[in-house]
LUMGUGU-946236 format. One record per residue: residue number from 1; x, y, z of N, C-alpha, C, CB in turn; residue in three letters. Coordinates in Angstrom, 2 decimals, decimal comma. Glycine has a CB too. Example, Ala and Ser with C-alpha at 12.3 -4.5 7.8 and 13.67 -1.06 7.14 Angstrom:
1  13,19  -5,69  7,80  12,30  -4,50  7,80  13,20  -3,30  7,80  11,31  -4,47  9,05  ALA;
2  12,85  -2,25  7,08  13,67  -1,06  7,14  12,90  0,03  7,87  14,08  -0,60  5,72  SER;
***
This chain:
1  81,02  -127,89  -53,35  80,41  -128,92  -54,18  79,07  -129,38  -53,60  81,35  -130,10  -54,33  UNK;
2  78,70  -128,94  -52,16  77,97  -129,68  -51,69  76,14  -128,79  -51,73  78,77  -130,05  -50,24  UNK;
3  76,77  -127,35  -52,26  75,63  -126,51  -52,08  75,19  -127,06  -53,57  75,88  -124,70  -51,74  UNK;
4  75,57  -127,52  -54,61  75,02  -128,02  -55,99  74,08  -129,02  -55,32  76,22  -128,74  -57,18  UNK;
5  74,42  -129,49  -54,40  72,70  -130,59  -54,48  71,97  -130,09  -54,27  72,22  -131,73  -53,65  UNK;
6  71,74  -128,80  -53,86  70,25  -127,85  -53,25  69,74  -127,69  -54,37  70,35  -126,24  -52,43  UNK;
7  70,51  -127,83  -55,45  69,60  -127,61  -57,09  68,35  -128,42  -57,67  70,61  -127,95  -58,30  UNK;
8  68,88  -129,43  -57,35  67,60  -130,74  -57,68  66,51  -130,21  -56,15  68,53  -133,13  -57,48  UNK;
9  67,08  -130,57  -55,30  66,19  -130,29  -54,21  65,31  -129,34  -54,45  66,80  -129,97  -53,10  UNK;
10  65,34  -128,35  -54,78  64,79  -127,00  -55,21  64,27  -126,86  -56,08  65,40  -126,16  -55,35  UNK;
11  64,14  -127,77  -57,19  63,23  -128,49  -58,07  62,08  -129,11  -57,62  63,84  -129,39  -58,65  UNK;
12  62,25  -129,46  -56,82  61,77  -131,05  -56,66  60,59  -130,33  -55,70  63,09  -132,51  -55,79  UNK;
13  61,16  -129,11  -54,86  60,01  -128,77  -54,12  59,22  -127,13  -54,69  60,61  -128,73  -52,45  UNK;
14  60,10  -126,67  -55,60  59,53  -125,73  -56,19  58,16  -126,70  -56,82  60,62  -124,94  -57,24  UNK;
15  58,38  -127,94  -57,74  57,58  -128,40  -58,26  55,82  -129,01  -57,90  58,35  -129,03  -58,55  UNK;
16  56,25  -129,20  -55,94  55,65  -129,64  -55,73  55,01  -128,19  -54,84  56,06  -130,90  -55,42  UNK;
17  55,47  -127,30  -54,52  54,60  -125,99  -54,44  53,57  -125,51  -55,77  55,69  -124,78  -54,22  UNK;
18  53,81  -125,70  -56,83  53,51  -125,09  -57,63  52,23  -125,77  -58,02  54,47  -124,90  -58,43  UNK;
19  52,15  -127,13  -57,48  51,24  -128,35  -57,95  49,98  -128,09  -56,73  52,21  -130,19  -57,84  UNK;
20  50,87  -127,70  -55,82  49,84  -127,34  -54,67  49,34  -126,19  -54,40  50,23  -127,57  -53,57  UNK;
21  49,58  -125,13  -55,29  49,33  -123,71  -55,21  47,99  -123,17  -55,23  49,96  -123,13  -56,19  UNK;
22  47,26  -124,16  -55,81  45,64  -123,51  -55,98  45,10  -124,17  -54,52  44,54  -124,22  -57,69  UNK;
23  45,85  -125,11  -54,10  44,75  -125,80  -52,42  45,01  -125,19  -51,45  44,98  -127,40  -51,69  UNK;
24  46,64  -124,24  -51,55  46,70  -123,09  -50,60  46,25  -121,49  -50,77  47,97  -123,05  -50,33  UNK;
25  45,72  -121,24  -51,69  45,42  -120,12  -52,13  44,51  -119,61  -51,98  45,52  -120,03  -52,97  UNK;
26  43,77  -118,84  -50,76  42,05  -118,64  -50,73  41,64  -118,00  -51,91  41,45  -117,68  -49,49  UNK;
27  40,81  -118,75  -52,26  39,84  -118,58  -53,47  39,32  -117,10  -53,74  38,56  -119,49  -53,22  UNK;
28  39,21  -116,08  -52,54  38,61  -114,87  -52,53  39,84  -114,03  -53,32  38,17  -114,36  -50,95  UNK;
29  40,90  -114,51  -53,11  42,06  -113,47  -53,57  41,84  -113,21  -55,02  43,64  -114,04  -53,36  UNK;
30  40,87  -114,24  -55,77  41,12  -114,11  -57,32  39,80  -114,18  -57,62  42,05  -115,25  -58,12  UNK;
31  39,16  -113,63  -58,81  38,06  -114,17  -59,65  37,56  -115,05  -59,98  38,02  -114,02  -60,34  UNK;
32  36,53  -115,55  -59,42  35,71  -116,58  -59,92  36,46  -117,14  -61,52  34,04  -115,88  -60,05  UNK;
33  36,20  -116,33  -62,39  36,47  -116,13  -63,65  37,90  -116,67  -64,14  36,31  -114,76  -63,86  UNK;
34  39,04  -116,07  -63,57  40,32  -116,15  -63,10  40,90  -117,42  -63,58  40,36  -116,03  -61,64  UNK;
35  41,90  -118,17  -64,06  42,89  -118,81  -63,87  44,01  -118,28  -63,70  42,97  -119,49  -64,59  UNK;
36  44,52  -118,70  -62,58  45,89  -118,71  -62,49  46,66  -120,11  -62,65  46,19  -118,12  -61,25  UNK;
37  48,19  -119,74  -63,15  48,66  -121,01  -63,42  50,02  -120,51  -63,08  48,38  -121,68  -64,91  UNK;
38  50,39  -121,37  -61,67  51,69  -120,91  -61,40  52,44  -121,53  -62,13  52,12  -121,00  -60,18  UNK;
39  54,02  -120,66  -62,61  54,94  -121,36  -62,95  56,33  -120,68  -62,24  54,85  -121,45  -64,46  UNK;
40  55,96  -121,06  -61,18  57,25  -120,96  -60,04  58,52  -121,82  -60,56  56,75  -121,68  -58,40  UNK;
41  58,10  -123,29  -60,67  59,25  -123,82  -61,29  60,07  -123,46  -62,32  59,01  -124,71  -61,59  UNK;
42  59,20  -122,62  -63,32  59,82  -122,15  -65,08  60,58  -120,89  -64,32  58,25  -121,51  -66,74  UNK;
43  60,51  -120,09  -63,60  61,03  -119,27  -62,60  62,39  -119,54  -62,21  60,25  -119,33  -61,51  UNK;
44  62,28  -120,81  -61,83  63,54  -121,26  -61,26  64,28  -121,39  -61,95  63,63  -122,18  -60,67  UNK;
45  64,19  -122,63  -63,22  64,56  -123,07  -64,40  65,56  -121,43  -65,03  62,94  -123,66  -65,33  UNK;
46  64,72  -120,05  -65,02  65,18  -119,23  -65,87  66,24  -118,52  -64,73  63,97  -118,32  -66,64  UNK;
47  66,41  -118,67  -63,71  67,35  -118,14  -62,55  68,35  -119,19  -62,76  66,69  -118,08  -60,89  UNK;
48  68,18  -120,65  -62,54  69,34  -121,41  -63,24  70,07  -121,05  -64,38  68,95  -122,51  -63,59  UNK;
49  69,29  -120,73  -64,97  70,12  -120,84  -66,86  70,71  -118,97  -66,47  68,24  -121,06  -69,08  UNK;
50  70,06  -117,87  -66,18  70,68  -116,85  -66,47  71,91  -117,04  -64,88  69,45  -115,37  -66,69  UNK;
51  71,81  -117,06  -63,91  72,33  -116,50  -62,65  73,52  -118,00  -62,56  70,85  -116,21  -61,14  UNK;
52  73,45  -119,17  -63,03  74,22  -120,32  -62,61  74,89  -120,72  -64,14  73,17  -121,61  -61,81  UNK;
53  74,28  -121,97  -64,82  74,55  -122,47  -65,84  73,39  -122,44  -67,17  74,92  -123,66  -65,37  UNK;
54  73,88  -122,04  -68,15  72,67  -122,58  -69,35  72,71  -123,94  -69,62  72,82  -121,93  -70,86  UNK;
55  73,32  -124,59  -69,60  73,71  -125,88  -70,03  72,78  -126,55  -68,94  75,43  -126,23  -70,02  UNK;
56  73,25  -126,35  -67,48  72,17  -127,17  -66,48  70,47  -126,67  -66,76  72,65  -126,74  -64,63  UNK;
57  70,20  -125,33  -67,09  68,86  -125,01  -67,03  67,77  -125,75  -67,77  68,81  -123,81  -67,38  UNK;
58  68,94  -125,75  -69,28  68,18  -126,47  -70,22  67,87  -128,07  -70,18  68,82  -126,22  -71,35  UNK;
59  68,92  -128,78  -69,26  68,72  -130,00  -68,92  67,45  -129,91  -68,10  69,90  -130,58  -68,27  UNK;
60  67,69  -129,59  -67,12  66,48  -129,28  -65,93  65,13  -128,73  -67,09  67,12  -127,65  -64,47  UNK;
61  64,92  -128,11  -67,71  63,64  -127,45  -68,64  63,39  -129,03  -69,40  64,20  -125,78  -70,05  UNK;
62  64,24  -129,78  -70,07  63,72  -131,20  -69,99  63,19  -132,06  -69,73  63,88  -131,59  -69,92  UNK;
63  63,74  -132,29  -68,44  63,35  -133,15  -67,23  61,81  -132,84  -67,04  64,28  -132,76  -65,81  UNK;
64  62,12  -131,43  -66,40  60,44  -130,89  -65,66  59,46  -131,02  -66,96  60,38  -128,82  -64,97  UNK;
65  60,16  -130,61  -67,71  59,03  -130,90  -68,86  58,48  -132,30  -69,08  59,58  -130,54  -70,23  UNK;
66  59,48  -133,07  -69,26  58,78  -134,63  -69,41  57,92  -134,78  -68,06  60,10  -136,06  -69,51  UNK;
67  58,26  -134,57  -66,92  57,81  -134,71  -65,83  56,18  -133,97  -66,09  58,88  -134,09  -64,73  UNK;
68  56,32  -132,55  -66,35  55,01  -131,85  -66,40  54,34  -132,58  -67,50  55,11  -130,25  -66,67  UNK;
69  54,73  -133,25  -68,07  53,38  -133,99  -69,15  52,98  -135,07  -68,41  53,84  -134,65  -70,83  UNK;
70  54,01  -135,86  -68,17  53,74  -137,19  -67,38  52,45  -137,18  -66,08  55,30  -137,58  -66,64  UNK;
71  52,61  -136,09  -65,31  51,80  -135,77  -64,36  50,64  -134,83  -64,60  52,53  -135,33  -63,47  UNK;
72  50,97  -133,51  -65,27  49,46  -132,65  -65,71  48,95  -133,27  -67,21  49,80  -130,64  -65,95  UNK;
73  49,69  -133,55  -67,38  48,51  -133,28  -68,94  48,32  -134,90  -69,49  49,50  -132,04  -70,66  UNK;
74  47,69  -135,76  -70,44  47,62  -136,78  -70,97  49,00  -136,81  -72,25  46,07  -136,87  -71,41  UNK;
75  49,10  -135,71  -72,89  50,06  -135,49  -74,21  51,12  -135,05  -73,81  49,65  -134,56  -75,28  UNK;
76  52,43  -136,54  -74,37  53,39  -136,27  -74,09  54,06  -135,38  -75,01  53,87  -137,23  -73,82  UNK;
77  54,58  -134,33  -74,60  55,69  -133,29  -75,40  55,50  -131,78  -75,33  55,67  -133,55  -76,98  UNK;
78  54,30  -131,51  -74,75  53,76  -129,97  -75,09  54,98  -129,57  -73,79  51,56  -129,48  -74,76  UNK;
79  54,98  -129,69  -72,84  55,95  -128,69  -71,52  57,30  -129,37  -72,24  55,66  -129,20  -69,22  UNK;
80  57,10  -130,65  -72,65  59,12  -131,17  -72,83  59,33  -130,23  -73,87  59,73  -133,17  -73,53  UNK;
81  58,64  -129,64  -74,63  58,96  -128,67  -76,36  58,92  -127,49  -76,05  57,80  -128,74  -77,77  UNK;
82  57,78  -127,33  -74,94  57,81  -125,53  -74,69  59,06  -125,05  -73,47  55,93  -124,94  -73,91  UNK;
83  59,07  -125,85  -72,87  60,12  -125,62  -71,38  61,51  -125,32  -71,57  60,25  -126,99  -70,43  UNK;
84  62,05  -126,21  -72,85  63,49  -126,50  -73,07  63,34  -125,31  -74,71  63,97  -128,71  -73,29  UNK;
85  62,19  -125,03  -75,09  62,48  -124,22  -76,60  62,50  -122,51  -75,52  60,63  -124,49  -78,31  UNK;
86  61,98  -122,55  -74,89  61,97  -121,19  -74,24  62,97  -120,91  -73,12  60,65  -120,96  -73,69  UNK;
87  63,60  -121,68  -72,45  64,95  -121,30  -71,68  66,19  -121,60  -72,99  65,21  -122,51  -70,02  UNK;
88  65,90  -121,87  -73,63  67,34  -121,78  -74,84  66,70  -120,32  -75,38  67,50  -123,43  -76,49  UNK;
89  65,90  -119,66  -75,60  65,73  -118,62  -75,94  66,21  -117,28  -75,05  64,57  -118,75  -76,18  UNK;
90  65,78  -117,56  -73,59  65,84  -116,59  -72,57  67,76  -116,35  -72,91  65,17  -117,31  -70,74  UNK;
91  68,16  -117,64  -72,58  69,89  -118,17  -72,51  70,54  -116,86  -74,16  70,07  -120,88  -73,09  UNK;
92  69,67  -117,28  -74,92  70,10  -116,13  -75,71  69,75  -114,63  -76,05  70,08  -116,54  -76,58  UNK;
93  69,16  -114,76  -75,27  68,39  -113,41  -75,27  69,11  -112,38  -73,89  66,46  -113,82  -74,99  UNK;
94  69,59  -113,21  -73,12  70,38  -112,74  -72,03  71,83  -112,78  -71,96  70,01  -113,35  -71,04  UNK;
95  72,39  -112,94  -73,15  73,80  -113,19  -74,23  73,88  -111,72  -74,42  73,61  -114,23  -75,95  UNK;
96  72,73  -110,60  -74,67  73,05  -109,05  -74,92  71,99  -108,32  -74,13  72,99  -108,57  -76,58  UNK;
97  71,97  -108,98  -72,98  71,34  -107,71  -71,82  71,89  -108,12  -70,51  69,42  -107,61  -71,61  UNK;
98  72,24  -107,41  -69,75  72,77  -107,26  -67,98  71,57  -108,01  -67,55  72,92  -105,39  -67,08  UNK;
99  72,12  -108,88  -66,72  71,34  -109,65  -65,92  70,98  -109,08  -64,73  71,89  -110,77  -65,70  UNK;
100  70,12  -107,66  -64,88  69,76  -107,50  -63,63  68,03  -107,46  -63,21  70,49  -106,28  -63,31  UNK;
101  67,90  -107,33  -61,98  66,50  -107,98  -61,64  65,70  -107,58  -62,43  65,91  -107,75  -60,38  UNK;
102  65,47  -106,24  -63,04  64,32  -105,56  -63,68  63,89  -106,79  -64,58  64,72  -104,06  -64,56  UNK;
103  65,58  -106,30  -65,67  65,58  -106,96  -67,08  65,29  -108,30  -66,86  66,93  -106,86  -67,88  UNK;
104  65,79  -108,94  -65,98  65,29  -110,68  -65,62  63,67  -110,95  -65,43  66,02  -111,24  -63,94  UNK;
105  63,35  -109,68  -65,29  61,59  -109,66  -64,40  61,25  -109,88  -65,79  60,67  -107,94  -63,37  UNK;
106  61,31  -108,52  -66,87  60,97  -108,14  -68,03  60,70  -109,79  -68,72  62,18  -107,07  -68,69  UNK;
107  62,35  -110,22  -69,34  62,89  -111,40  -69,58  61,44  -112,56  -69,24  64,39  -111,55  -68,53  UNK;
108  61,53  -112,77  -67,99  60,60  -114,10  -67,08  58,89  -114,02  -67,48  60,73  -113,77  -64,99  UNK;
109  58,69  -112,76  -67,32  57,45  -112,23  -67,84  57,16  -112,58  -69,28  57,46  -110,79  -67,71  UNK;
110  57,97  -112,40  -70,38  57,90  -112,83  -71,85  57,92  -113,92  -71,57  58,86  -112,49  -72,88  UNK;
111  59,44  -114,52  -71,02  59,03  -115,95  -71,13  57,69  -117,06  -70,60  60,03  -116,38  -70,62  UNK;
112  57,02  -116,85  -69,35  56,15  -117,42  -69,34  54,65  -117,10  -70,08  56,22  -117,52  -68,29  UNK;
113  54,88  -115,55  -70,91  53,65  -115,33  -72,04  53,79  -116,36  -73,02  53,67  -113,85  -72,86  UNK;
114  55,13  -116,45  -73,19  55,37  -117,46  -74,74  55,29  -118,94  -74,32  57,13  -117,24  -75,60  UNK;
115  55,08  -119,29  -73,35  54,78  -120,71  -72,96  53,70  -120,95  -72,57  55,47  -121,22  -72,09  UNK;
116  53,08  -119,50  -72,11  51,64  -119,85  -71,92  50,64  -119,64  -73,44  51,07  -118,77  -70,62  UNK;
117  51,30  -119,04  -74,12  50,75  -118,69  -75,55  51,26  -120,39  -76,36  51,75  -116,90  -76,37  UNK;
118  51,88  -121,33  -76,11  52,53  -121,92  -76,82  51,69  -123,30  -76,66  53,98  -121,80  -76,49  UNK;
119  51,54  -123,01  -75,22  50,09  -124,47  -74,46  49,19  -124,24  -75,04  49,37  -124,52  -72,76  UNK;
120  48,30  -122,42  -75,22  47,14  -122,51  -75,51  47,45  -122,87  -77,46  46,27  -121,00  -74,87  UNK;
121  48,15  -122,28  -77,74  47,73  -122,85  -79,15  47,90  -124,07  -79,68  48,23  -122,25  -80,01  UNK;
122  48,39  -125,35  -78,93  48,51  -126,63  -78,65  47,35  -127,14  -78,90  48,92  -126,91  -77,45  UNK;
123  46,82  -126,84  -77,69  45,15  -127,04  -77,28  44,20  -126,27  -77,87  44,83  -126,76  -75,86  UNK;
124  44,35  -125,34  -78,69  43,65  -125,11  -79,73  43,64  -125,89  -80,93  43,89  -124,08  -80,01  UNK;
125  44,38  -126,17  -81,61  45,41  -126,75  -82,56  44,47  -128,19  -82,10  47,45  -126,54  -82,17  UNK;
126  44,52  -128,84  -81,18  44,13  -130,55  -81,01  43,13  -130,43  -80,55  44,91  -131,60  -80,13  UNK;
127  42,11  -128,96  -80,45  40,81  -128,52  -79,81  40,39  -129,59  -78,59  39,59  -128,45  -81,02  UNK;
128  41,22  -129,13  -77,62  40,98  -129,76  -76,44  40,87  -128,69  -75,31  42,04  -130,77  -76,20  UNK;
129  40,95  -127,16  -75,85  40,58  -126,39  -74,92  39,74  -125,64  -76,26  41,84  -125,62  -73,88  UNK;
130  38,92  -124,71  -75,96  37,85  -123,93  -76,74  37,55  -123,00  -76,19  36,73  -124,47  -77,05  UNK;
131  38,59  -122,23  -75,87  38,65  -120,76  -74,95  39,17  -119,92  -75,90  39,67  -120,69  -73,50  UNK;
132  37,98  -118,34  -76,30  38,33  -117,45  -77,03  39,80  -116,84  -76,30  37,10  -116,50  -77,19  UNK;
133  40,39  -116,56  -77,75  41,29  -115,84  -77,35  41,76  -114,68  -76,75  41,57  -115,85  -77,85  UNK;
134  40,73  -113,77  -76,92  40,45  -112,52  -75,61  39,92  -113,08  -74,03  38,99  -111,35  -76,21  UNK;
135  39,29  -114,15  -74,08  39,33  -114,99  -72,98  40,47  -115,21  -72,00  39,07  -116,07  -73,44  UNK;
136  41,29  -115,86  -73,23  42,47  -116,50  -72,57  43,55  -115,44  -71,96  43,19  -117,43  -73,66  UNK;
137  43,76  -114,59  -72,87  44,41  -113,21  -72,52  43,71  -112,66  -70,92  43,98  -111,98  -73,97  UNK;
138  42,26  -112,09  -70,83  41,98  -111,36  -69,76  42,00  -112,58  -68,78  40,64  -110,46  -69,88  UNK;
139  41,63  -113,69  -68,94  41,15  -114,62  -67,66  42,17  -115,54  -67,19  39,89  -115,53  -68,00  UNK;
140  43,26  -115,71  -68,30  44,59  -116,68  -68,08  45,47  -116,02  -67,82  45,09  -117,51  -69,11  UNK;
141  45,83  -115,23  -69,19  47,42  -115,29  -69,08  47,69  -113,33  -67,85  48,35  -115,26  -71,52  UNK;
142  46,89  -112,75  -67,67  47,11  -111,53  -66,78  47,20  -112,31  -65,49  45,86  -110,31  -66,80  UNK;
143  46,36  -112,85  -65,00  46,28  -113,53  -64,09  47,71  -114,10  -63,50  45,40  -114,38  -64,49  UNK;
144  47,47  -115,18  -64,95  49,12  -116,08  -64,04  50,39  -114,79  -64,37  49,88  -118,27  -65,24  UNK;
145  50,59  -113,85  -65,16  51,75  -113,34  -64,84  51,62  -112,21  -64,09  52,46  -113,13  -65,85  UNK;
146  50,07  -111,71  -63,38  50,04  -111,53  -61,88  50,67  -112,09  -60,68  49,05  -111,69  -61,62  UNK;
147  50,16  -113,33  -60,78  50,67  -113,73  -59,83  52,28  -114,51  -60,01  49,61  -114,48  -59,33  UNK;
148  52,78  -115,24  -60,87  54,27  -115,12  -61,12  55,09  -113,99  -60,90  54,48  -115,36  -62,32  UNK;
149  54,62  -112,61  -61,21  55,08  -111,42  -60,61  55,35  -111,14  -59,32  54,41  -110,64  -60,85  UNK;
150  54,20  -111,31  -58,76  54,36  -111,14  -57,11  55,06  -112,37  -56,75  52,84  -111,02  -56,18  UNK;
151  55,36  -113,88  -57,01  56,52  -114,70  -56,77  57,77  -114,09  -57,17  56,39  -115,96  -57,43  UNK;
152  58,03  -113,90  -58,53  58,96  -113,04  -58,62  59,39  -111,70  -57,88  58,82  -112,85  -59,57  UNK;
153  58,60  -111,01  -57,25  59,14  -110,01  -56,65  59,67  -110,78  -55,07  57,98  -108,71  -56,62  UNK;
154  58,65  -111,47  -54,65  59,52  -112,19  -53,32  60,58  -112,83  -53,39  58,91  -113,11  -52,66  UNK;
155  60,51  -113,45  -54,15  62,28  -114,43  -54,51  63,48  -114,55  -55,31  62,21  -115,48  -54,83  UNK;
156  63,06  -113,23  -55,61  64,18  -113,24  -56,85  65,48  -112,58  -56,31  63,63  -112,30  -58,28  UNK;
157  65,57  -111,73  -55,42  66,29  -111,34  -54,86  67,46  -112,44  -54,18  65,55  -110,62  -54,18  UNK;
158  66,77  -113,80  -53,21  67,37  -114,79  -52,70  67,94  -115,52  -53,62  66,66  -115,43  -51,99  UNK;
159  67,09  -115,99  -54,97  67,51  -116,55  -55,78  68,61  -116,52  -56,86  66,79  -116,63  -56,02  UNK;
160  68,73  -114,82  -57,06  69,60  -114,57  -57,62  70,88  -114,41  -56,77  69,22  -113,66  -58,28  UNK;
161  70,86  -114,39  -55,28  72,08  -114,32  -54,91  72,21  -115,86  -54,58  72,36  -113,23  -53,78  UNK;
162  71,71  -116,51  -54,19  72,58  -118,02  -54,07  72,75  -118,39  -55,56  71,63  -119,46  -53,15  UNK;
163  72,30  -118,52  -56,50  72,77  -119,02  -58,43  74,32  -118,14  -58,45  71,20  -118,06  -60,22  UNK;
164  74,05  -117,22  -58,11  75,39  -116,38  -58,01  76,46  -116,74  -57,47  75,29  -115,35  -57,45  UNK;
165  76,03  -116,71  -56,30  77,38  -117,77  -54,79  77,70  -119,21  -55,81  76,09  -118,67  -52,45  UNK;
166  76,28  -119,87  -56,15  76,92  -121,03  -56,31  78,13  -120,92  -57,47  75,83  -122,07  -56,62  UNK;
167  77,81  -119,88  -59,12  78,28  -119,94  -59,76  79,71  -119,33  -59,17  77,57  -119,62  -60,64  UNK;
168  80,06  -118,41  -58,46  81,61  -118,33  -57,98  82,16  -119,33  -57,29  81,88  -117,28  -57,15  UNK;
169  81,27  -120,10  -56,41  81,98  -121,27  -55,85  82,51  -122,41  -56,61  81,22  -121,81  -55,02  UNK;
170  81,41  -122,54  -58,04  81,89  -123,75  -59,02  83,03  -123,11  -59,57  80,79  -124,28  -60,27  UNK;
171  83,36  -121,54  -60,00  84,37  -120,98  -60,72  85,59  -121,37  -60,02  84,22  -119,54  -60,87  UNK;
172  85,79  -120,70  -58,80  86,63  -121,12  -58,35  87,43  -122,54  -57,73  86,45  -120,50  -57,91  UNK;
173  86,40  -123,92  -57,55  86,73  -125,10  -57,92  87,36  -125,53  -59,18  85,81  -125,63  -57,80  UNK;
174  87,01  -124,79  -60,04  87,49  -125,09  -61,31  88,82  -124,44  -61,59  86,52  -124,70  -62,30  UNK;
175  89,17  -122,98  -60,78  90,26  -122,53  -61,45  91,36  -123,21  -60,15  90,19  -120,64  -61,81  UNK;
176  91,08  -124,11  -59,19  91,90  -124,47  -58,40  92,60  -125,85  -58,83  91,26  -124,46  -57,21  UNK;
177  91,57  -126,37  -59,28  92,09  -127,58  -60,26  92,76  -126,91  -61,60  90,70  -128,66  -60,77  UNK;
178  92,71  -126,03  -62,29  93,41  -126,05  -63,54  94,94  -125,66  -63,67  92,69  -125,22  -64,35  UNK;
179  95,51  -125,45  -62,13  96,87  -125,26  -62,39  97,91  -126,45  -62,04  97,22  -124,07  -61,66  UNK;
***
């Protein structure tokens, strides 16, 4: 019961890596041109919901979401609508495929195109960003699922085996109480 608190914890500092990711990042590694936009946390969020619980992921895709408006952006709802509409998607979309690393990579990769496709047309939509859309494609979105990739290739391995441990450890709490 006690490894479930590492969940919030692991939030809490995934979140605050991810916030700090451009002040550790030498600038030479990327293009002038370049945005990257980590989403280490949406990472996590989708290792929760496929490897542990859907039910907790989507709570957690809530939370961070209200949280990610509250702190990045002025407009409340764009991460609380995109965060929690796209891990209920992954959650079903991983209902008829093996949860294994590739397909999870594949999976994580769509999902943060469709959330990064979902911000920019937000901010198109309330023209508060005015970035062509071949723009946004070569200079945004390759970029960040460059580099979400290479996060994903370092941690997914760890991540998917503790969501795993934890989910047999909650199983079996549960089937010890049900007799």
């Amino acid at each position: 019961m006690r490894k479930q608190w590492w969940i919030p914890i692991l939030v809490i500092i995934f979140f605050c890596v991810e916030s700090q990711f451009v002040n550790f990042i030498p600038t030479r590694l990327f293009s002038q041109y370049w945005i990257v936009v980590p989403r280490f946390l949406f990472l996590l969020l989708i290792f929760i919901t496929i490897y542990y619980d859907k039910k907790l992921g989507l709570i957690y895709a809530l939370i961070t979401g209200l949280v990610m408006d509250i702190v990045f952006i002025d407009i409340l709802g764009i991460y609380l609508f995109w965060y929690p509409v796209t891990i209920y998607l992954v959650s079903k979309l991983m209902k008829n495929w093996h949860a294994n690393l590739f397909i999870v990579a594949f999976v994580s990769l769509l999902a943060i195109t469709l959330v990064e496709f979902g911000i920019y047309g937000v901010f198109s939509i309330l023209q508060i960003a005015n970035m062509p859309l071949k723009f946004f494609v070569f200079h945004r979105l390759f970029p960040t699922l460059g580099a979400n990739l290479a996060f994903y290739i370092l941690f997914s391995y760890s991540l998917k085996k503790y969501f795993t441990r934890l989910r047999k450890i909650r199983s079996e709490e549960e089937g010890m109480f049900q007799s």
